[in-house]
N, C-alpha and C positions, 0 to 999 in steps of 0.2 A: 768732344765732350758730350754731343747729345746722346751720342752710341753709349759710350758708357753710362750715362743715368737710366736708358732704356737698356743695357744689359746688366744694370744691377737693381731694377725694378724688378724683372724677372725671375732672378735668382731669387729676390727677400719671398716674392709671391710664391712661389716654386718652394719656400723652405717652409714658410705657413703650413703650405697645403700636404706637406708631408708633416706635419708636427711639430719640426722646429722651432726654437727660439727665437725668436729676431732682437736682436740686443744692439744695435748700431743706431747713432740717431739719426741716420738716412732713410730708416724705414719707415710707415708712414706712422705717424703722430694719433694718438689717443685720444679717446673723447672721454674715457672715465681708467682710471689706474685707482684698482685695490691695494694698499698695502699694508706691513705688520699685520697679515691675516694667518688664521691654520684652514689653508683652502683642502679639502678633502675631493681630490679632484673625479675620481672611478676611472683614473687615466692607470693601467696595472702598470706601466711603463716609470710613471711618475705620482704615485698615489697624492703626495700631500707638495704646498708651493706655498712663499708668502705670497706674492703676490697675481694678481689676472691686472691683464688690458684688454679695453674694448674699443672696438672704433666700428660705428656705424650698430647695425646687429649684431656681429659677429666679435668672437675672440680672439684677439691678435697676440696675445702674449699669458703665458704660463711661465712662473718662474720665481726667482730672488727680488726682494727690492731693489739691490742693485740694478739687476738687469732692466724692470722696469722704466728707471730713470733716467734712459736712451729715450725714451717716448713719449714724455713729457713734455708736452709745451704749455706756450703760455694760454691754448681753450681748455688744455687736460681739467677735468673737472679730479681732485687726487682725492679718495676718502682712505683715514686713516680708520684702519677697524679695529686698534687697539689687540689685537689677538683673539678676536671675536670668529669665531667658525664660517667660513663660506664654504655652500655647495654647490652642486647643480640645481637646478628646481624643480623642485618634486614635480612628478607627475601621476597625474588618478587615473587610473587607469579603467576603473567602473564608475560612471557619475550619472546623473540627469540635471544638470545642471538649467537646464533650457527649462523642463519641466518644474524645476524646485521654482524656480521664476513665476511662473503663470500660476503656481501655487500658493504665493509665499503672504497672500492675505487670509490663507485658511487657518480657524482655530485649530490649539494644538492643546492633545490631550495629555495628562502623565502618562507614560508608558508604565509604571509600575504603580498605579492606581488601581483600585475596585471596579467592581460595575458599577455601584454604587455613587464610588467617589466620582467618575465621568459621570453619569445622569445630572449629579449638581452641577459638574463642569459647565456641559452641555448646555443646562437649564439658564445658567447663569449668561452664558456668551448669548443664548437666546431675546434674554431678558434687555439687556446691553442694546442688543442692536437691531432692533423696530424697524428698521430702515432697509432691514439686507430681505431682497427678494427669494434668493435662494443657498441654505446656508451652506457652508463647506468645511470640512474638519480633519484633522487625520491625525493618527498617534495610538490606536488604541491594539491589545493584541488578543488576537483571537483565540489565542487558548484558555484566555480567562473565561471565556463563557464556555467555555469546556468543544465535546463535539458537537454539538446542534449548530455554535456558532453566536451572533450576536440576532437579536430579533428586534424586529420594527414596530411592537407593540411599544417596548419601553422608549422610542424614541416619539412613539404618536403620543404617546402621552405627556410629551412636553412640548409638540409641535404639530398640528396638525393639519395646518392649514398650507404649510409652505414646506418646500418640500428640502428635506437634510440629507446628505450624503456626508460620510466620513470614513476615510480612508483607512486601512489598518499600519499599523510601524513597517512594513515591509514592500505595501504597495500593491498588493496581490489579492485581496478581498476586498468589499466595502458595505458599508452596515445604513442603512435608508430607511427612510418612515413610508407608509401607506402614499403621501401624496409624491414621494418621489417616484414609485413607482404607478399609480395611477397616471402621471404626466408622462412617464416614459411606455403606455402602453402596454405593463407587463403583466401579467396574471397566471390563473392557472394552466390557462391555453396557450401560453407562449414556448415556443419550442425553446430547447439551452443555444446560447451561442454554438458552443461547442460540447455534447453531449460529452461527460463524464470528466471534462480538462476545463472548458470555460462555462459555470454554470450558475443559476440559480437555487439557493438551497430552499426544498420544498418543505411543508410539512404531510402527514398522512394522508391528506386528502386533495396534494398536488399545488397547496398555494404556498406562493414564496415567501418566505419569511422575515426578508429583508435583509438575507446576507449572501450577499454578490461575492461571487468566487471568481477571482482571475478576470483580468483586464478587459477583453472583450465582451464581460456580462457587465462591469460598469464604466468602463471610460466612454461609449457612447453616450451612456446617461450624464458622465460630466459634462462632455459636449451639446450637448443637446440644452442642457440647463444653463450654457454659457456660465458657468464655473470658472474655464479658462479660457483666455481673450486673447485676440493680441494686444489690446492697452496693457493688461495683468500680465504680460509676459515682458513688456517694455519697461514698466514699471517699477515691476518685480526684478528687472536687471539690474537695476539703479541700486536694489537694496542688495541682492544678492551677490553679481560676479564680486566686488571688491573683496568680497568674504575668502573666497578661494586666494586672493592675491595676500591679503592680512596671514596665511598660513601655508604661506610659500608657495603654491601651485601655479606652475607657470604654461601647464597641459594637462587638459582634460579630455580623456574618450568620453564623449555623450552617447552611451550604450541604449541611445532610444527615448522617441516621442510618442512612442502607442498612438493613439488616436490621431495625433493633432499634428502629424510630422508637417505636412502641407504649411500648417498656421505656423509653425515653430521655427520650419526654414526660410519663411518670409520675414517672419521676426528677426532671426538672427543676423538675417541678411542688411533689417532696417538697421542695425546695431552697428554690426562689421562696417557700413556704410558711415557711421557714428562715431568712429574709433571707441565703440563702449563697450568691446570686448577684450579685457583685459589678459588674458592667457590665450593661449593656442589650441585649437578646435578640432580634434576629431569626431566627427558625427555618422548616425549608424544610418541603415534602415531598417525595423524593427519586423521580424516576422512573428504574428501573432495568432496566425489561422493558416491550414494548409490549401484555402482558401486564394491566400497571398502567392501563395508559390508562385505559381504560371507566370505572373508580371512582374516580380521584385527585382528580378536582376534589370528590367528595361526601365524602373520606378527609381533605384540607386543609378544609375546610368543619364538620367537626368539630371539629380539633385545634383550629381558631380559634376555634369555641364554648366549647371543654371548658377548654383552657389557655390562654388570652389572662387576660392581668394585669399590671397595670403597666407590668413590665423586660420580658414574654417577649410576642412576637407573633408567632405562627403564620402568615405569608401570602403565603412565595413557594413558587410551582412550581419545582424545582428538576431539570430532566432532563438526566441523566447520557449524554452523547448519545454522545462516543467513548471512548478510551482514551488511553493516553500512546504517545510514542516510544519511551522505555525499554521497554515490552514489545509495540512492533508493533503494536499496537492502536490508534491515535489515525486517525481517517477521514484517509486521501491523496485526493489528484487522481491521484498518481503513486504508481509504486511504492516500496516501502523498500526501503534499499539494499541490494545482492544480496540481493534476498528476490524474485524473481521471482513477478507475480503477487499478492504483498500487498501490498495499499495500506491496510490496517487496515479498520476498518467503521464506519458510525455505526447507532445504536441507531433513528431515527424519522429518515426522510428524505421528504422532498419533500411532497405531500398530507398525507400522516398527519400530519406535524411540523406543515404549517401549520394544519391546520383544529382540534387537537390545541391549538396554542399561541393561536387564538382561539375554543373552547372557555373555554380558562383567562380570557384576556383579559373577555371578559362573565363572567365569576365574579364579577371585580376585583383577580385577585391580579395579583402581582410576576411576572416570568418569568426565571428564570435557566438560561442553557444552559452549560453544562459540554462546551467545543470545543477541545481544539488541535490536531487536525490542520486543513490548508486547508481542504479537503472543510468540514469538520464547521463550521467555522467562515462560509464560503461556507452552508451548509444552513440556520443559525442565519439571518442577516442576509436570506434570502430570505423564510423565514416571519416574521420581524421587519417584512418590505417587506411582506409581503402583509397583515399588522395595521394598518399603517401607513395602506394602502389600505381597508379594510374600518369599521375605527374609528378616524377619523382625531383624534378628540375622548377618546380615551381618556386616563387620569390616569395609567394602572399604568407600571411602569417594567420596561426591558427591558436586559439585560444579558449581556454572551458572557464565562462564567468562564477562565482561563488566558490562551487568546487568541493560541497564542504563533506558530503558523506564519499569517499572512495572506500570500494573495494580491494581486498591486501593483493590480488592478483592485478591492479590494474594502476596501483601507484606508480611501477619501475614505466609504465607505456607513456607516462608524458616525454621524458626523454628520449625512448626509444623512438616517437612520433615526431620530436621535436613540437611537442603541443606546451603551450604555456597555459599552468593555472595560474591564474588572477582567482582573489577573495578579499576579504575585508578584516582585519589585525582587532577591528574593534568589536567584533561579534565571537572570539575568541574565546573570551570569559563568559561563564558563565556559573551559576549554583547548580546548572542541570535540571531542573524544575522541570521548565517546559520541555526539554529535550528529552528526557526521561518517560513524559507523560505522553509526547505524542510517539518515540523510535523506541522507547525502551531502555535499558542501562547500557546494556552491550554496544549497542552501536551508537548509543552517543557518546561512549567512551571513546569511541574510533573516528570525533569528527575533528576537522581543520588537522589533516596529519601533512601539515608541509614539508615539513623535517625530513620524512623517508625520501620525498617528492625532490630536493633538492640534496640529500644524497645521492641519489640514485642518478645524479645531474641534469636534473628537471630545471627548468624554469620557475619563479613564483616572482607573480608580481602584486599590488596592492593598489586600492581605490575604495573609497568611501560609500558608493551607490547612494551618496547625497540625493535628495533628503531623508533616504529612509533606514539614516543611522541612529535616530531615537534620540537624538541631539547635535546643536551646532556644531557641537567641539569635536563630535563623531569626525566631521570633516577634516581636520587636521590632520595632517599626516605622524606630527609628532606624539600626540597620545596613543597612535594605533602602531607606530614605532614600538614604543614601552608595550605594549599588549601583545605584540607581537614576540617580546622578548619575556614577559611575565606567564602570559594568559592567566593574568589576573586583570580585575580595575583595574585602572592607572591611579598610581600614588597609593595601593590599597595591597601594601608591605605583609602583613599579614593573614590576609588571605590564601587557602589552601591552591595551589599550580589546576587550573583546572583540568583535568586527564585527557589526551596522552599527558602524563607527565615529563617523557622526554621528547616531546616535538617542541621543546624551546627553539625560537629562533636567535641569532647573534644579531649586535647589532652591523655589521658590515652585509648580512644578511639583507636586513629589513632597508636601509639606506639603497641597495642594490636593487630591490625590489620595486622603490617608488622611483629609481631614477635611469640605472645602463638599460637595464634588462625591462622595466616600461615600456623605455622608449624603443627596446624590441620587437615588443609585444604590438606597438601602435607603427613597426617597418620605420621608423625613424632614428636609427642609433647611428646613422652615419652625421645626423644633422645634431642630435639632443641627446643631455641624458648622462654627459657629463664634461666636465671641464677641460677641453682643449682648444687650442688654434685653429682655428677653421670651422668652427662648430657655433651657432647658434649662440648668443649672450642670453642664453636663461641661466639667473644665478640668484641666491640668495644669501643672507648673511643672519647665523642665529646670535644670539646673545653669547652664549658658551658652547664647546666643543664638548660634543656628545659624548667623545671616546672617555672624557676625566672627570663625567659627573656619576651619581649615582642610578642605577638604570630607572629606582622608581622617582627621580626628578627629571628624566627626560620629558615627562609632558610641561613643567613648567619651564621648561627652556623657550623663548621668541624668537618669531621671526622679527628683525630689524629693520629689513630689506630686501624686496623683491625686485629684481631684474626679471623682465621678459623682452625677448627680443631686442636688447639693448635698451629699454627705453624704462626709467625706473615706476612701476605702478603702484608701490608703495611703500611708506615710511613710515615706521611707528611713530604714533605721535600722541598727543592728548585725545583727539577721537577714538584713537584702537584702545588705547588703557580704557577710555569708556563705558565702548563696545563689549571690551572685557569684561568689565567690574557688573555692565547690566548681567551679559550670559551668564554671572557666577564663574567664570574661566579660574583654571588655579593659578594663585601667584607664588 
């Protein structure tokens, strides 16, 4: 008798792990049974199921209710979901989640405000708060001050004694008064970070003006001002991870901690130690200067010793290679408009990037390049091609973050690379205003062309680059769903398709993006990414089934219920309709 329970222990394990059903009630028993669900599994083998079982982390059962109710006992916790939508759990594949953390007591500006309307902002949260030594802010976008930029006289004039930094919507400039820079030692005589990529904007006679380009001209200034702490990143966990779980995210790539990696991994590690990290953690190491080169591969090689556990893994290279549109900075082929002469820069170009990004490649890690200008983007896909050629048997996976201006000769090479674009669904839409004013009409008619990218059998996946989506709800995957499928607002029917007008995405598309091919993107689709036996319990439950509503009320569809790694991290309840109703969220 004991032969046989240990040779049909075997078999049911042996049938799991190939995919099968286990439907006998000898196999082992449930800790949570879904049923009467429309589970959308991303299994091509078995797309849709009522129900899932989970036992421990893991998924033990895809299938009928029926079959379910072999594995059923009396701990099974059974929720009934009414015919309520289950998925896998999305996953962001661009976040800073760690950083949104240490940020998340900075004032915040409108993004689609005046200069005018921020100086009262400003003036106001000034007024407020007598108390704060050094203020901090972010939200605002630098093409409203056209090309000079934002200047530090209109912030000394409502502060002058204590020194103000505040960040732009993108994360990649920052706008300071006189005494921020006094404390930080900067003047005429200060050399750039990085001459002509990470700088100081001068005026004619060499003084700065108070607007910081690109992260290594002011994230040491945030540090330095203790801006970000590790109590404010602890803190700020408390207010923020649950956010990501409230909107189904059950994995996040932390695409980089600029400055404060050191501070952020001790933090995260205080957390993980805490169980107060609610989703699954990929974390980068950020290259920001060619500076970093020489040591980064021996600097990630650590982080992955010291703090790899369970939820958090240490192991993509992450280089920060241009800048954005909004502040001129993103590598051109051509110039910005009436900006004669600037095409933006990239950080590692040509030899150095390649031999640089197969360096990394023989470590083992991840490669993630941070491109949206062409240029940078073009630079990315060469030293991708030349990895390709060199280690053609390699595993690590390669990916171009933003992605958003390509060139028409260089879309079909994601595929041909096997390089995956990642971008963001919710920076999609647009009026064209800014993109116009800084690239011109033509080529902002040619941005976010996913459509050819994944004809052509590319990859695309999606992540929010939280917090510098211009609003909470940016974070959600289901509004940037609908924008991904409009590019228009979400819920904003009316609105002209912002052009390409045929790079519409589908939604089985956009679903794909945040969940199989993510969890590609992060070398995990054997583990995550979507609903089968054997695979990870990240799972989520929406309100309604996406495929039978109308596409411009996908953003008002909920999450119900998040599963992560078996263990549930959240239920809507009277706190989320709250949280809601404060954000203004649609109902």
């Amino acid at each position: 008798m004991k032969v046989g329970r240990k040779l049909f222990k075997h078999v049911a394990v042996a049938a799991m792990a190939t995919g099968l059903l286990v439907n006998t009630a000898a196999a082992e028993q449930a800790d949570y049974v879904f049923k009467n669900a429309k589970v959308y599994t991303q299994n091509q083998a078995k797309p849709w199921a009522e129900s899932v079982a989970v036992r421990g982390n893991k998924i033990i059962y895809v299938g009928s209710n029926q079959g379910a109710s072999d594995i059923i006992s009396k701990g099974t916790k059974v929720i009934d979901v009414a015919g309520k939508m289950i998925m896998p759990g999305f996953i962001d594949t661009h976040a800073h989640p760690v950083m949104a953390a240490g940020g998340s007591h900075a004032f915040a500006l409108d993004l689609n405000g005046s200069v005018e309307q921020w100086l009262v902002e400003i003036a106001s949260y000034v007024k407020t708060h007598p108390d704060v030594s050094a203020f901090y802010g972010m939200g605002f976008l630098a093409a409203t001050f056209g090309p000079e930029g934002p200047n530090k006289d209109l912030l000394d004039s409502i502060v002058s004694d204590k020194p103000i930094l505040i960040m732009d919507e993108g994360g990649h400039s920052a706008w300071v008064n006189s005494k921020a820079l006094a404390l930080a030692g900067i003047n005429k005589n200060t050399p750039d970070p990085i001459p002509g990529t990470h700088f100081y904007q001068r005026d004619a006679q060499g003084e700065p003006t108070g607007w910081m380009v690109e992260g290594m001209a002011f994230m040491p200034m945030i540090a330095d001002l203790g801006m970000i702490t590790e109590q404010s990143i602890l803190s700020g966990a408390e207010q923020v991870f649950p956010i990501f779980s409230q909107f189904g995210i059950t994995t996040v790539y932390d695409a980089g901690f600029s400055q404060f990696e050191q501070l952020a991994y001790d933090s995260v590690a205080k957390l993980a130690k805490a169980d107060a990290i609610p989703f699954r953690l990929v974390t980068s190491n950020m290259i920001q200067s060619p500076n970093h080169v020489a040591d980064e591969i021996t600097t990630l090689q650590g982080y992955q010793q010291k703090y790899s556990s369970p939820l958090v893994e240490p192991r993509v290279m992450k280089i920060h290679n241009d800048g954005t549109k909004e502040a001129s900075t993103a590598g051109q082929f051509e110039d910005y408009n009436n900006q004669p002469g600037n095409k933006g820069s990239v950080l590692l170009e040509g030899k150095v990037l390649q031999d640089f990004a197969e360096a990394i490649d023989k470590a083992g890690f991840d490669i993630h390049i941070h491109a949206i200008g062409d240029r940078a983007v073009d630079e990315a896909l060469d030293a991708f091609e030349v990895l390709r050629k060199r280690n053609p048997n390699s595993t690590n996976r390669y990916s171009v973050g933003h992605t958003e201006l390509v060139r028409d000769q260089d879309l079909k090479r994601f595929s041909e690379l096997n390089v995956v674009a990642q971008t963001t669904p919710f920076w999609f839409a647009t009026d064209g205003e800014f993109e116009i004013a800084a690239i011109g009409k033509e080529r902002a008619e040619k941005l976010y062309r996913f459509r050819k990218i994944i004809d052509t059998g590319g990859k695309v996946t999606f992540g929010s680059d939280f917090p510098v989506t211009g609003e909470v709800f940016g974070l959600s995957p289901l509004p940037n769903i609908e924008m991904g499928m409009t590019r228009k607002y979400y819920g904003e029917k009316s609105m002209p398709v912002t052009p390409p007008v045929n790079a519409l995405l589908t939604l089985e598309e956009m679903i794909r993006g945040y969940t199989l091919d993510a969890a590609y993107q992060l070398n995990m689709e054997t583990k995550i990414g979507s609903i089968e036996v054997g695979k990870l319990a990240d799972l989520i439950v929406v309100n309604k089934n996406l495929f039978d509503i109308d596409v411009y009320d996908i953003h008002k569809a909920k999450v119900e219920m998040t599963m992560m790694n078996g263990k549930v991290v959240f239920e809507r309840g009277d706190d989320a309709i709250a949280f809601e109703k404060i954000m203004g969220f649609p109902h």
